[in-house]
C-alpha positions in Angstrom: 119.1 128.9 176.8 121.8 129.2 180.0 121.4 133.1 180.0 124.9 133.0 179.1 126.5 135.7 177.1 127.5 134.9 173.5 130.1 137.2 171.4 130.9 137.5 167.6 134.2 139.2 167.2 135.8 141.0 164.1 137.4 137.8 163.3 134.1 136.3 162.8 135.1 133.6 165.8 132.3 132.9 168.5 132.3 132.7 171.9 130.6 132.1 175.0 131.2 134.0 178.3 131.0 131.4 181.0 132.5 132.5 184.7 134.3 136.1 183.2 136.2 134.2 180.8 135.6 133.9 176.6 135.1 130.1 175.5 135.2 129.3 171.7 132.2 128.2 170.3 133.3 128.3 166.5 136.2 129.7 164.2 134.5 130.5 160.8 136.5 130.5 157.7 138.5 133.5 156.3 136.0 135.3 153.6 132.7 133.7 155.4 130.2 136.2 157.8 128.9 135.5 160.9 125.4 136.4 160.7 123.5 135.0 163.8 124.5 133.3 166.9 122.2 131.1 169.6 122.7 129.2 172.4 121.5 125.6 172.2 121.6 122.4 173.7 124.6 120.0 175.6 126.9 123.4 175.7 126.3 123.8 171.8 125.3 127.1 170.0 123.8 127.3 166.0 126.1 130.1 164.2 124.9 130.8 161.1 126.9 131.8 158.2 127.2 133.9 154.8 129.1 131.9 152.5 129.8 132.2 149.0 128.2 129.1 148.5 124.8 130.8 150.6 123.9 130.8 153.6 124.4 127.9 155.6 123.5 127.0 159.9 126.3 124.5 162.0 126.1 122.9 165.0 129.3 124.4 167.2 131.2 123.3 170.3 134.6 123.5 171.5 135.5 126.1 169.2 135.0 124.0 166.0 131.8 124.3 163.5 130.3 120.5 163.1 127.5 119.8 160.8 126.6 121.9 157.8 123.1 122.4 156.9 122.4 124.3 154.1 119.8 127.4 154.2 116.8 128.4 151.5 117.4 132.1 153.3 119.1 133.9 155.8 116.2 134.8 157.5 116.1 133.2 160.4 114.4 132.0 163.8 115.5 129.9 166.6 113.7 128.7 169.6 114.7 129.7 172.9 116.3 125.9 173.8 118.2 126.1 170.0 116.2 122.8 169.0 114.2 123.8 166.7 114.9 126.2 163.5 112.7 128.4 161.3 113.5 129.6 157.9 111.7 131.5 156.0 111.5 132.6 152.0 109.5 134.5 149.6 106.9 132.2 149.9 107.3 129.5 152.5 108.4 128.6 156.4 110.9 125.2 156.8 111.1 124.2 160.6 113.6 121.7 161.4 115.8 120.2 164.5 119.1 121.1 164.1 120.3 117.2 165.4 118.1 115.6 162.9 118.2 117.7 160.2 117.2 115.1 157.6 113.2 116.1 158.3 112.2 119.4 157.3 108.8 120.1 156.8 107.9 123.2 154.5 104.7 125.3 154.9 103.2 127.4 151.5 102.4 130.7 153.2 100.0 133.1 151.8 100.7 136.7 151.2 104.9 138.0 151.3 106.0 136.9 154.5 108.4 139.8 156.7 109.9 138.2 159.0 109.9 135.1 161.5 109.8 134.6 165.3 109.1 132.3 168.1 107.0 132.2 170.8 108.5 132.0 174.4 107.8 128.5 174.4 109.1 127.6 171.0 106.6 126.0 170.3 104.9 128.4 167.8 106.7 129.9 164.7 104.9 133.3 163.9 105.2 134.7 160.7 104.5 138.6 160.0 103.0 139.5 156.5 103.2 142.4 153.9 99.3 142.6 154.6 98.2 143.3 158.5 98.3 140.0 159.9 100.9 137.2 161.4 99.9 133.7 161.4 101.1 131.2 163.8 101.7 127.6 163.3 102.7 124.6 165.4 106.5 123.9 165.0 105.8 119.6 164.9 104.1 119.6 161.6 103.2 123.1 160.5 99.9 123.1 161.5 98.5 126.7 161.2 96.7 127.7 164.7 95.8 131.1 164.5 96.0 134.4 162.5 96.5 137.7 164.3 94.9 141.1 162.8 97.4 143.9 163.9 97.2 147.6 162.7 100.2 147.7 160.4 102.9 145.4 158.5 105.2 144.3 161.1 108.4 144.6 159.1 110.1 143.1 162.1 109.4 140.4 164.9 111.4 139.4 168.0 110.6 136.8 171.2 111.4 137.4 174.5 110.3 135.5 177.8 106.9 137.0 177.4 106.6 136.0 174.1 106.4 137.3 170.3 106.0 140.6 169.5 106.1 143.1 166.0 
């Protein structure tokens, strides 16, 4: 969310670039894969990782990986601030905050989903479908706001400062 520069090396270790130099974010197990890294916030980043045992998000600072939380896929979508994670399966969407973990609402979605993304804001999870359409929902409670008609699957989906896009 700083603008700052975040780096996966072949060692699957994770850093942040702050002032030219490489700060560790998180050392990752021997035999585990670094599949996704985001900035969050108080100077933490998510890393999420392929492990034997499946895929899996942590909370990292100070080179060191702190809380586990276990993932239904590794498919997924953080919000520009890192505060609010979207995961999404065959057949449903789970939003949840990365500090409180312990609430995770899940949404039934209708048609195969594609692939997740957040609005600018983060405020708004959008999901792309198999069939020409993306729905958005409210990240609080899953709330569905709005369905977009677009001209072809959108196999992916990625946010920027303007916002989502296919």
């Amino acid at each position: 969310p700083t603008g700052a520069v975040l780096v996966t090396h072949r060692d699957q270790s994770a850093d942040v670039v702050e002032a030219r130099r490489l700060l560790p974010l998180a050392r990752v197990p021997e035999g585990d894969t670094v599949t996704g890294v985001w900035g969050s916030t108080g100077g933490r980043g998510l890393v999420a990782v392929a492990e034997s045992a499946g895929p899996a998000l942590y909370l990292a600072s100070g080179g060191t990986l702190g809380e586990r939380h276990a993932l239904p896929s590794d498919r997924v979508a953080v919000a520009p601030w890192g505060d609010v994670v979207a995961v999404l399966t065959d057949t449903a969407v789970t939003v949840f905050d990365p500090l409180r973990a312990d609430r995770a609402p899940s949404l039934l979605l209708r048609g195969a989903p594609l692939a997740i993304a957040f609005s600018a804001s983060g405020h708004r999870p959008f999901v792309s479908k198999a069939r020409t359409d993306i729905e958005a929902f409210a990240s609080f409670d899953l709330a569905r706001v709005g369905t977009i008609a677009v001209c072809a699957p959108g196999p992916a989906l990625w946010s920027d400062t303007h916002g989502a896009a296919v």
